[in-house]
C-alpha positions as CSV (number, residue, x, y, z in Angstrom):
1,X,-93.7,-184.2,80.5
2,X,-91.2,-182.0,82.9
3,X,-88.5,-181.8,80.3
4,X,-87.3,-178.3,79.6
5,X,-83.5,-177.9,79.2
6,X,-80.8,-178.8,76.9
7,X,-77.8,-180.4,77.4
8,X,-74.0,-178.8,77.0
9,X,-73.4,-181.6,74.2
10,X,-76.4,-182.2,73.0
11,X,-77.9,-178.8,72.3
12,X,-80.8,-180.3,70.6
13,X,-82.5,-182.4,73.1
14,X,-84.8,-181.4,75.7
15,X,-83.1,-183.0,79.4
16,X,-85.3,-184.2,81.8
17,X,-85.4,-183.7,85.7
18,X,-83.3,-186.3,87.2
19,X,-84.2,-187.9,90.4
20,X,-82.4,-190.2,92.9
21,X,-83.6,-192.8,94.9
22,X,-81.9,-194.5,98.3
23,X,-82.7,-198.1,98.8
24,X,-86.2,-199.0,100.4
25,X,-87.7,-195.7,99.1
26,X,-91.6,-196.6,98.4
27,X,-92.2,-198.1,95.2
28,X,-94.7,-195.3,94.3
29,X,-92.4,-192.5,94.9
30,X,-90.4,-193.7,91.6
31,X,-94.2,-194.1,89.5
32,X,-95.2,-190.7,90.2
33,X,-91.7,-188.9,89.1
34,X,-92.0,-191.5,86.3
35,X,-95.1,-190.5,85.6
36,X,-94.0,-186.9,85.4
37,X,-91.5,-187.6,82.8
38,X,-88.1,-187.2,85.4
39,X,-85.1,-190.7,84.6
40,X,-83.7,-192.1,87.6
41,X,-80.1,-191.2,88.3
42,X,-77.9,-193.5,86.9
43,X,-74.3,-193.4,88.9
44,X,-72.6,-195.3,86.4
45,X,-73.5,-192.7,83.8
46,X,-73.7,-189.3,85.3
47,X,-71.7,-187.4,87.4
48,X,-72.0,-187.2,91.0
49,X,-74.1,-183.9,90.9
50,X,-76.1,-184.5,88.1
51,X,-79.4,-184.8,89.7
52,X,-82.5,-182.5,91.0
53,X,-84.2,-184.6,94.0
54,X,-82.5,-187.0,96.1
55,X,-85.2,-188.9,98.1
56,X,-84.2,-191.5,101.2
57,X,-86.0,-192.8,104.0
58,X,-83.5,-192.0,106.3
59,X,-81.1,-188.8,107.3
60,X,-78.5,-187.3,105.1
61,X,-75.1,-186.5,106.0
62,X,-74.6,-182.7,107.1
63,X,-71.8,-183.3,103.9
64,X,-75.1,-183.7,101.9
65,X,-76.5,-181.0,103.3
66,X,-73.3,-179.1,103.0
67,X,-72.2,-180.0,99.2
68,X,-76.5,-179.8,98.1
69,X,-76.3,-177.7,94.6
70,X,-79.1,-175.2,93.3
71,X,-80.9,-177.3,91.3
72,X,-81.3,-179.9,93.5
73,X,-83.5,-180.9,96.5
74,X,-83.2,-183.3,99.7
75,X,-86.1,-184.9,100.8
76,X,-85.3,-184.4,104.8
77,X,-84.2,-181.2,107.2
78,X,-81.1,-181.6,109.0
79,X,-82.8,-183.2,112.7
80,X,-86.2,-182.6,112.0
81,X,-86.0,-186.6,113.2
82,X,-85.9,-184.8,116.6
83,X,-89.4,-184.5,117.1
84,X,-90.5,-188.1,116.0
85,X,-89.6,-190.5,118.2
86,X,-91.4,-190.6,121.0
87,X,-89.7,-189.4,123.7
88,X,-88.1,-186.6,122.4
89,X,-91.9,-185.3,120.9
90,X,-92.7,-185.8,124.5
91,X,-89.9,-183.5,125.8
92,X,-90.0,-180.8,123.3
93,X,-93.4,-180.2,124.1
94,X,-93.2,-180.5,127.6
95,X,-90.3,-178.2,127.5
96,X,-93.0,-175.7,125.4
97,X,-95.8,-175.7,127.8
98,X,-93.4,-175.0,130.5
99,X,-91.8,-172.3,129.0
100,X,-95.2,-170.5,127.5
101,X,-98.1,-172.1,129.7
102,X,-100.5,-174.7,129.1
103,X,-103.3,-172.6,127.6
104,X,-101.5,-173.3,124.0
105,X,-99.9,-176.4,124.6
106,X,-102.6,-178.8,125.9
107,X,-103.1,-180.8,123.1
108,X,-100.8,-183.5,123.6
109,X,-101.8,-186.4,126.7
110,X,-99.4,-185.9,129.8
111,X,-96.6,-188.7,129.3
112,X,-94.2,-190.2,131.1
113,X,-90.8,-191.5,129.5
114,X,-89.8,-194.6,131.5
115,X,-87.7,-196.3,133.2
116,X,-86.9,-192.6,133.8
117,X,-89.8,-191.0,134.9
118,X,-91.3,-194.2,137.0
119,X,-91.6,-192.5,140.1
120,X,-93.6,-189.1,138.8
121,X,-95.4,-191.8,136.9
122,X,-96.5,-193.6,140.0
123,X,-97.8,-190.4,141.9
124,X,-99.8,-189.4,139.1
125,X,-101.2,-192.9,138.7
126,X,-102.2,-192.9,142.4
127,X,-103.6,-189.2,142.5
128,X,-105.7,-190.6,139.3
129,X,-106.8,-193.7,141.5
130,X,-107.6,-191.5,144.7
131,X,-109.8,-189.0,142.5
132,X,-111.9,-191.5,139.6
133,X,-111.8,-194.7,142.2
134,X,-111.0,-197.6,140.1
135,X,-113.1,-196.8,137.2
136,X,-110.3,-194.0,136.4
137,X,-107.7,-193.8,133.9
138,X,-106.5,-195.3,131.3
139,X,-103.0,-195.4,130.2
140,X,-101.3,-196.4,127.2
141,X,-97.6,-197.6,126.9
142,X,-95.7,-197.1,123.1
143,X,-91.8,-197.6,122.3
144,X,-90.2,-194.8,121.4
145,X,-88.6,-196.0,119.4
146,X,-91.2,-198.4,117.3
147,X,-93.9,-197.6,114.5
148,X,-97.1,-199.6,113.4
149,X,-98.6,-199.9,115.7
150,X,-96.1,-202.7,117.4
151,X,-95.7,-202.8,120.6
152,X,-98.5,-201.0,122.2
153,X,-100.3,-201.7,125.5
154,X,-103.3,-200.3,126.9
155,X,-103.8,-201.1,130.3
156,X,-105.8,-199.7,133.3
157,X,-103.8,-201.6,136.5
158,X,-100.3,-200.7,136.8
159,X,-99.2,-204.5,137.8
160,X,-100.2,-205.0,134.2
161,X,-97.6,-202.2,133.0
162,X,-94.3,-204.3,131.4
163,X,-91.7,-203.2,129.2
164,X,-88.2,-204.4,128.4
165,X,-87.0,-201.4,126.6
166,X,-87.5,-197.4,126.7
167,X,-91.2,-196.5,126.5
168,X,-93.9,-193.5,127.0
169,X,-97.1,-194.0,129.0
170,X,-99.7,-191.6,128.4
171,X,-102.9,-191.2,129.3
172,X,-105.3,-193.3,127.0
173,X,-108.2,-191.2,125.1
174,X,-110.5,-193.1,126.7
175,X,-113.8,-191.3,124.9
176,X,-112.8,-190.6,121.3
177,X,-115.3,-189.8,118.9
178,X,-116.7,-193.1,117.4
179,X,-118.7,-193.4,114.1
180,X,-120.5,-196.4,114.4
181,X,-119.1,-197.3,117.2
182,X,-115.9,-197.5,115.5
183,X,-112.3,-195.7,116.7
184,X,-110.9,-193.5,114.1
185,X,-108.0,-191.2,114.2
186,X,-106.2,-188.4,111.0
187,X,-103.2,-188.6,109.2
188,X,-102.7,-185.5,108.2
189,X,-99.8,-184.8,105.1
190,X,-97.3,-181.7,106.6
191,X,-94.6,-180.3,104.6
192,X,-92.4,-177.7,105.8
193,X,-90.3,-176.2,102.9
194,X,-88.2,-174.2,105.2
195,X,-87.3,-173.6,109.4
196,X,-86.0,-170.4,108.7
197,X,-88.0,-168.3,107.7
198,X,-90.5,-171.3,108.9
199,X,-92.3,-172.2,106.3
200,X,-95.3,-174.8,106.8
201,X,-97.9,-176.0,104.4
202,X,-100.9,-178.7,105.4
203,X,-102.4,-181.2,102.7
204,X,-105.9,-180.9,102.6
205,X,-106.4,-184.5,101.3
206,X,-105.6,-187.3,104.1
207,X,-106.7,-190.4,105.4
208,X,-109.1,-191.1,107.9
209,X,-108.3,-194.2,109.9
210,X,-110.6,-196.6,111.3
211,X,-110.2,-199.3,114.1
212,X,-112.3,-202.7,112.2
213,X,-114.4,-203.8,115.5
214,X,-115.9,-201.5,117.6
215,X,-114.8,-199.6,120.6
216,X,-114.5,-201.4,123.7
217,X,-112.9,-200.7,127.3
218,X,-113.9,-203.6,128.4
219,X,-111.8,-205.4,126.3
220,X,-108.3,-203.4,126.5
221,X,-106.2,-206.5,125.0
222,X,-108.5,-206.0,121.3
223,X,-106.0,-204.1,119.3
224,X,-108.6,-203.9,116.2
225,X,-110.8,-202.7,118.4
226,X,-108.4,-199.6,120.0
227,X,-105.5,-199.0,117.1
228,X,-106.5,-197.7,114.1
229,X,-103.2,-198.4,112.4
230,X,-103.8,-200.3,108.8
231,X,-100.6,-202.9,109.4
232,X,-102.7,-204.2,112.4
233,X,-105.5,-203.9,110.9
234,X,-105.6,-205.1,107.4
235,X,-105.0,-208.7,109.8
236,X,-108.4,-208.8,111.5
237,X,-111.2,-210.7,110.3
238,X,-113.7,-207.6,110.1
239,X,-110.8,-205.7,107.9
240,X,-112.4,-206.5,104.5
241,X,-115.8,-207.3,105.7
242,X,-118.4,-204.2,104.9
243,X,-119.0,-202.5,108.2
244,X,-122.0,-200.8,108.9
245,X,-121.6,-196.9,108.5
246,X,-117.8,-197.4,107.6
247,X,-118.0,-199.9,104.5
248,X,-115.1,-202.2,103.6
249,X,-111.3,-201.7,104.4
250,X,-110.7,-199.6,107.1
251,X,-110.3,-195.3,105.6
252,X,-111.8,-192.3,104.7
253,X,-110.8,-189.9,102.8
254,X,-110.8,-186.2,104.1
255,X,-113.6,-185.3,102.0
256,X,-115.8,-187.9,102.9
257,X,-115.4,-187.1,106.5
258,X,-116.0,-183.3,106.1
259,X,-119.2,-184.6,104.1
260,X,-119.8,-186.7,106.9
261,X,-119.2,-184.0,109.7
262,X,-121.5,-181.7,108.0
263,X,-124.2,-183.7,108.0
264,X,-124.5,-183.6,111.8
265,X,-123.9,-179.4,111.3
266,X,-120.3,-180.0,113.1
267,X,-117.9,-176.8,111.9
268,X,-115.4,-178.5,110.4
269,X,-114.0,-175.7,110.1
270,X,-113.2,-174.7,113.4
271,X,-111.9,-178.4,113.9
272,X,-108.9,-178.0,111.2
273,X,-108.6,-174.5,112.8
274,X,-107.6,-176.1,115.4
275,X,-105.4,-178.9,114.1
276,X,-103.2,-176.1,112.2
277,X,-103.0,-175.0,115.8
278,X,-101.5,-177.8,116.6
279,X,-99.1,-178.1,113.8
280,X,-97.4,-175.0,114.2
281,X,-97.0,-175.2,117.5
282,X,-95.2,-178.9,117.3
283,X,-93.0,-177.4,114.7
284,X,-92.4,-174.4,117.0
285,X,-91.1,-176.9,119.1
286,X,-88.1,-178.3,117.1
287,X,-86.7,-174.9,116.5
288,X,-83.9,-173.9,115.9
289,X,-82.2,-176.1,113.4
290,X,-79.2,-175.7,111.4
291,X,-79.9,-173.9,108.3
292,X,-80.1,-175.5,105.4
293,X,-80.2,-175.2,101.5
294,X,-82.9,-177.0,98.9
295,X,-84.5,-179.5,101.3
296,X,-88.0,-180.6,103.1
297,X,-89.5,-182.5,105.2
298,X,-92.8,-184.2,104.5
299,X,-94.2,-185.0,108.2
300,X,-97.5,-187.5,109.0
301,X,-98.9,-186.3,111.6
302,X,-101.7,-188.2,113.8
303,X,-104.5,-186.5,115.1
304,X,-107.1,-188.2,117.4
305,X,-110.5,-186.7,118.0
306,X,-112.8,-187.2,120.6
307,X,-116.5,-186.9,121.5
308,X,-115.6,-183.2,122.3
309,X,-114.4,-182.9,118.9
310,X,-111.0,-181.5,120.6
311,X,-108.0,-182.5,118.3
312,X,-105.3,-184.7,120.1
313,X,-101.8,-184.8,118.5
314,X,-100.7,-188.6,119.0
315,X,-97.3,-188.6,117.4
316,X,-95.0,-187.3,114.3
317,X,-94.4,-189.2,111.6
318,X,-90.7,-189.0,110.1
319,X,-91.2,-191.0,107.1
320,X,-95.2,-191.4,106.9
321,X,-96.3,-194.5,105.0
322,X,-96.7,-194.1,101.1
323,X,-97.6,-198.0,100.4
324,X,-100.9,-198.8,98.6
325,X,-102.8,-201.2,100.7
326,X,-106.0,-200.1,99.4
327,X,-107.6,-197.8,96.3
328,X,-108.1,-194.8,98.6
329,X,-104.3,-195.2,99.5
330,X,-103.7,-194.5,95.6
331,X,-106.4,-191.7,95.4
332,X,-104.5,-189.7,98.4
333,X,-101.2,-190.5,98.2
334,X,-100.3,-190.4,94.5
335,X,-101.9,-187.0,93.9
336,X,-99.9,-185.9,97.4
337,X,-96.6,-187.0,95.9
338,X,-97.6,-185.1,92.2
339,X,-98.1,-181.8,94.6
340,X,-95.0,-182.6,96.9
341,X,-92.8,-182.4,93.9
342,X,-94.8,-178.8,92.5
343,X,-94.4,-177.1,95.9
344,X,-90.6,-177.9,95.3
345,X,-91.0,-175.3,92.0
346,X,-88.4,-176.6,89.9
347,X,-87.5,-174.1,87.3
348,X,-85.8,-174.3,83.7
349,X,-82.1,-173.1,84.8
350,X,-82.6,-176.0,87.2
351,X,-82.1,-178.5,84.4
352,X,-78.7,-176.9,83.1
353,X,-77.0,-179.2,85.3
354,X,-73.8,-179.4,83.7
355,X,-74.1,-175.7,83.4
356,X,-73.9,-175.8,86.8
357,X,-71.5,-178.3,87.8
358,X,-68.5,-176.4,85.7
359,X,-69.2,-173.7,87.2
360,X,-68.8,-175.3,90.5
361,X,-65.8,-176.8,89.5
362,X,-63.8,-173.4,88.6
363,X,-65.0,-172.3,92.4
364,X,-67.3,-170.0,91.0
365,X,-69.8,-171.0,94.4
366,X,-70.1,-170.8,98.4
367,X,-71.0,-173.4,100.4
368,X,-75.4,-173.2,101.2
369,X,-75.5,-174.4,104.6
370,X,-74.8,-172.5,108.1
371,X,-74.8,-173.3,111.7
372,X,-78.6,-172.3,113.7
373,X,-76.9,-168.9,115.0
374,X,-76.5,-167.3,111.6
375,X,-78.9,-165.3,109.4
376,X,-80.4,-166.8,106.5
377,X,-79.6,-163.8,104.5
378,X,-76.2,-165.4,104.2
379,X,-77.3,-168.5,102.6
380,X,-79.6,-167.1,100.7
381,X,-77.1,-164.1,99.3
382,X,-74.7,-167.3,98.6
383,X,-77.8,-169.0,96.5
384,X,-78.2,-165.8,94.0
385,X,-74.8,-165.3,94.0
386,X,-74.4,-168.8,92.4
387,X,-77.3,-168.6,89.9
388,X,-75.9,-165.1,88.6
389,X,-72.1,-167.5,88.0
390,X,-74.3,-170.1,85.9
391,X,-76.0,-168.0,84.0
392,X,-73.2,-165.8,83.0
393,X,-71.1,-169.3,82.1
394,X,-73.9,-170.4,80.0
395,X,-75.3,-167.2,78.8
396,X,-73.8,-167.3,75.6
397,X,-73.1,-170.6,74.8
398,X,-77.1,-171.8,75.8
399,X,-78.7,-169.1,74.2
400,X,-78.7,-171.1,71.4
401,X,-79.6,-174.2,72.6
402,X,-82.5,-172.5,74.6
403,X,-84.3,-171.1,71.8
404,X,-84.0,-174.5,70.4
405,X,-85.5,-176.2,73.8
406,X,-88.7,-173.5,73.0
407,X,-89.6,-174.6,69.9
408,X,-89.4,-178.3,70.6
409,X,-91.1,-177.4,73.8
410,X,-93.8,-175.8,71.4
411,X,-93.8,-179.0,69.1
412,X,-94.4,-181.4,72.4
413,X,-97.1,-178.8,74.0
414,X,-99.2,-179.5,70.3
415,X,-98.6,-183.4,70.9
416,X,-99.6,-183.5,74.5
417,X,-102.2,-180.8,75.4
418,X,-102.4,-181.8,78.7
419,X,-100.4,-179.2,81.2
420,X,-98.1,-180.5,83.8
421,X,-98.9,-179.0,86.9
422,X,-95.8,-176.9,87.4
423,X,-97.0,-175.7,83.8
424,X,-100.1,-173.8,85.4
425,X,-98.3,-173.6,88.5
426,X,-96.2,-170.4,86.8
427,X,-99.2,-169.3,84.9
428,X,-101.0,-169.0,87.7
429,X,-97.7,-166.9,89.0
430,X,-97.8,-164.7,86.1
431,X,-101.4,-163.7,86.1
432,X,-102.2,-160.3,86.7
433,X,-102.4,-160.2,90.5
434,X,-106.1,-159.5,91.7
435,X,-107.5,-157.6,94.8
436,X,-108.0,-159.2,98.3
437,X,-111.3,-159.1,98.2
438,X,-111.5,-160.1,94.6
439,X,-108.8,-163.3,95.5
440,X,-110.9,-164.3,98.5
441,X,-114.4,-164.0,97.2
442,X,-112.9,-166.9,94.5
443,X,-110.6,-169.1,97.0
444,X,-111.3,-172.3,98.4
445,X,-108.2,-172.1,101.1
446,X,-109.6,-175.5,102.9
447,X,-112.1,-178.2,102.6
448,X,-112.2,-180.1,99.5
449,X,-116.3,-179.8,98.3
450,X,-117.3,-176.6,99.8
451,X,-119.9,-174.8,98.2
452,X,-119.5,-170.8,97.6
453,X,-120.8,-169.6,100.4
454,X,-118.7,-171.7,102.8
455,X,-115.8,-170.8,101.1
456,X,-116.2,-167.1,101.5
457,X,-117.0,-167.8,105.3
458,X,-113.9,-170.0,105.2
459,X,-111.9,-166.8,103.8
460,X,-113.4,-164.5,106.4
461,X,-113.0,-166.7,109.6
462,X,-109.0,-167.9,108.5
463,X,-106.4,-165.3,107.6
464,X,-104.6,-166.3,104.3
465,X,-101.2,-165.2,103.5
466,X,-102.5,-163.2,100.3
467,X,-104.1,-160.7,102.3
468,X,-101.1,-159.6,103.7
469,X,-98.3,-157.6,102.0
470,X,-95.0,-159.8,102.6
471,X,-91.6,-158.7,101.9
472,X,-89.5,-161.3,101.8
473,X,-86.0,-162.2,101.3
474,X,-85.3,-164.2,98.9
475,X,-85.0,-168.0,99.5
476,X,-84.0,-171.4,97.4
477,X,-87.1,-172.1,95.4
478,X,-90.3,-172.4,97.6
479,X,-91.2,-168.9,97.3
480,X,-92.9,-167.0,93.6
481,X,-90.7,-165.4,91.2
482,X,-93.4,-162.7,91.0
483,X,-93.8,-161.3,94.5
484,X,-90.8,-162.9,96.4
485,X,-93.3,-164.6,98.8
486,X,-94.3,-168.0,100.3
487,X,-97.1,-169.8,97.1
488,X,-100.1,-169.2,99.3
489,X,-101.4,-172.6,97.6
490,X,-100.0,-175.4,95.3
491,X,-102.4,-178.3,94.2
492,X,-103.9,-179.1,97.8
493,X,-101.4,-177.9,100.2
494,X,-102.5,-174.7,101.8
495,X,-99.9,-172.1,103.5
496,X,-100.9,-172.5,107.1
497,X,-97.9,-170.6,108.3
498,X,-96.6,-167.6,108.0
499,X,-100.2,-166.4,108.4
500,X,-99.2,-162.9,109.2
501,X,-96.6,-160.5,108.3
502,X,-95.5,-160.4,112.2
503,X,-95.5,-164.3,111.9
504,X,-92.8,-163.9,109.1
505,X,-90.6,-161.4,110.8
506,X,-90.5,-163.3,113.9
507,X,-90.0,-166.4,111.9
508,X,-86.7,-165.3,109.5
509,X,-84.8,-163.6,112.0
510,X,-83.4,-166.5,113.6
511,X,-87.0,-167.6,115.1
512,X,-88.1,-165.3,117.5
513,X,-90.5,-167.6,119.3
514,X,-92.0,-165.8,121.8
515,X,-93.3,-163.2,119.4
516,X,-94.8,-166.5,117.2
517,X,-96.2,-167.7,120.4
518,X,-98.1,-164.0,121.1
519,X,-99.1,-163.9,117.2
520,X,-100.6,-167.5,117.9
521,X,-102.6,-166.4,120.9
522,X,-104.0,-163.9,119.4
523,X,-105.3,-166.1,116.2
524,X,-106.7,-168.5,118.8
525,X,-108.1,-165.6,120.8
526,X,-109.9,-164.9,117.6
527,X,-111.4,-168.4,116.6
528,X,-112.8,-168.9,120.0
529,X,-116.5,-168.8,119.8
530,X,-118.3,-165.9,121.3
């Protein structure tokens, strides 16, 4: 149970987190922080402020963003929507590669946003034609706009190309890696806790996603044979029928595909080298942003793979999908949302709301948001600034109250043995810290399953933010009280970025993106085989 604090009035109860929900907010979002012990916000009975995590499937108002309080959280970035729709994916990143080559940026298929771009669409469809004869490419046409799978054509003859709204036509993957015969493509979990300094953690648990009848370019109309998406395919008939090599349903787990990959000696590990790649490099793309206080963004992000074992990026997922259609949705995505909410590092002051809010009230606080051009040592200078105010207006009158909240925290420990995970989050924190070599001999930074000897290769081949010495400023709540650094790793996310300290510099100081783009080259430069 997260309940920590005490109340202004009632000095001796213990308060719980608060949490707020928007309408259409996924059902199991509300069991998990249930499940933690948080109450849902109740307007009619608290005041306006008197909550730690707001959670909505769409934007907030830069007022949100504006007015957001220390203790609390926001579940989305201030136009992080930018980079998932379509078209705007498709122009950020073409905007990338030509401004810092196609070496890096070749991971996404070269598309075409139409009506728009019809004409360059039709010279590259002819070159294609003149060069593979009519055999050639495939292309694939998406709204922009549209998720699910709806919508989607794959088509190989441009007569067959119709649309009556904005769309992207990419080249189709026409030789992704099968198993079985079957199509499969990642959705891999991405949270970014911060754009400045850029802050970017991957989930190592995801789903695998599997097209229910087998791969066939023959028959481009088949959409259970080409999409992989579940709200298509959940429909077929072959969806709960047991598939040879696959089983029933139609995902994976991560762990069962490493398992799977290994089996065949792939290196998995140069594979999710490679996606993290990818994943930087996309975010890189949607910088700069205004800066803001207390929020996240919690991206899905679909990776193809094909008989290469190159990693494609497909699209970014805004709000990625957190219903339970089957028991491995459960497994993954309950246990994501229980490590969503510990990377957000809630703290006891956080729970002295009302605390808080008076001290708000007598003007005691700057505003936590500013414009992209300014430093983040502003907002962040604004952000102690306020938690020195409420702890000096509730220093003496709390004291009290908070040696009070210990021992009932004592009694409820004895009655419920089992830690919460932001319990061994901060006794993890507090250890005593431990050599490099010591840390990485006993770290398991990716692969869920790996046996001791892959993990120490794993430490060797992928630099981890531990083994370098970070000085950083100090920021809202996603970095350790200990060291004033990025958490390297909370449940299964793992830090993917900063992954040097020139990463960080060039990340804080208003994003210096070229220098990011030199201290990716040179990480590539490294995990390219000899």
């Amino acid at each position: 149970m997260e309940m920590m604090a005490s109340d202004d009035d009632t000095r001796d109860i213990l308060r719980p987190l608060v949490f707020r929900l928007h309408e259409n907010v996924p059902a199991l979002v509300r069991e998990v922080l249930l499940e933690r012990g948080w109450t849902e916000f109740d307007k009619k009975e608290q005041d306006d402020a008197d909550w730690n995590l707001y959670w909505r499937n769409s934007p907030f108002c830069m007022t949100d963003h504006r007015g957001v309080k220390p203790w609390q959280r926001l579940n989305h970035y201030p136009e992080a929507i930018r980079i998932t729709r379509k078209d705007f994916l498709a122009r950020h990143l073409k905007r990338m590669k030509g401004a810092f080559g196609s070496t890096l940026y070749e991971f996404s298929p070269v598309a075409f946003i139409m009506p728009k771009d019809y004409v360059k669409f039709v010279a590259e469809y002819s070159k294609e034609r003149q060069s593979g004869g009519r055999s050639g490419c495939y292309w694939i046409c998406k709204p922009v706009d549209l998720s699910r799978g709806r919508g989607i054509l794959i088509f190989q003859d441009i007569k067959d190309l119709v649309y009556d709204c904005t769309v992207i036509v990419q080249k189709y993957i026409s030789n992704p890696l099968l198993i079985s015969g079957y199509k499969l493509d990642l959705r891999l979990y991405v949270c970014v806790t911060s754009f400045c300094p850029l802050t970017i953690y991957t989930y190592e648990e995801g789903l695998v996603r599997f097209a229910t009848e087998k791969f066939d370019l023959e028959s481009l109309d088949n959409v259970y044979a080409h999409l992989t998406n579940t709200s298509i395919n959940k429909y077929g008939a072959s969806y709960k029928k047991y598939k040879e090599g696959i089983g029933c349903g139609s995902k994976w787990t991560f762990s069962k595909f490493r398992s799977y990959l290994r089996i065949f000696d792939v290196d998995d590990v140069v594979l999710w080298q490679k996606i993290n790649n990818i994943v930087i490099l996309t975010l890189l793309a949607l910088t700069p942003l205004p800066v803001a206080s207390n929020c996240f963004e919690l991206f899905g992000f679909d990776i193809l793979i094909d008989d290469k074992f190159k990693p494609w990026l497909l699209e970014v997922n805004y709000n990625p999908a957190l219903c339970l259609d089957c028991s491995i949705d459960d497994t993954v995505k309950r246990k994501l949302l229980h490590d969503v909410v510990e990377l957000l590092n809630y703290k006891q002051i956080d729970t002295l709301r009302h605390n808080q809010v008076a001290g708000i009230k007598a003007g005691r606080r700057q505003v936590l948001w500013s414009t992209a051009g300014e430093r983040a040592t502003k907002e962040t200078s604004s952000l102690l600034n306020c938690q020195k105010v409420a702890k000096r207006s509730s220093a003496s009158s709390a004291q009290p109250a908070l040696r009070k909240v210990a021992a009932l925290t004592k009694k409820t420990t004895r009655a419920h043995p089992r830690k919460t995970l932001t319990s061994q989050l901060r006794e993890k924190m507090n250890t005593p810290k431990i050599s490099v070599k010591a840390e990485a001999e006993n770290k398991q930074p990716l692969g869920i399953g790996h046996s001791s000897r892959e993990s120490a290769r794993l430490c060797h081949q992928l630099p981890t933010p531990d083994a370098f010495n970070y000085k950083l400023i100090p920021c809202p709540y996603f970095i350790s009280d200990k060291d004033q650094r990025p958490i390297p790793r909370v449940g299964d996310f793992v830090l993917i970025f900063p992954f040097n300290e020139a990463a960080l510099k060039a990340s804080k100081d208003g994003t210096n993106i070229k220098n990011i783009i030199k201290e990716i080259s040179k990480l590539v430069s490294k995990q390219l085989p000899s």
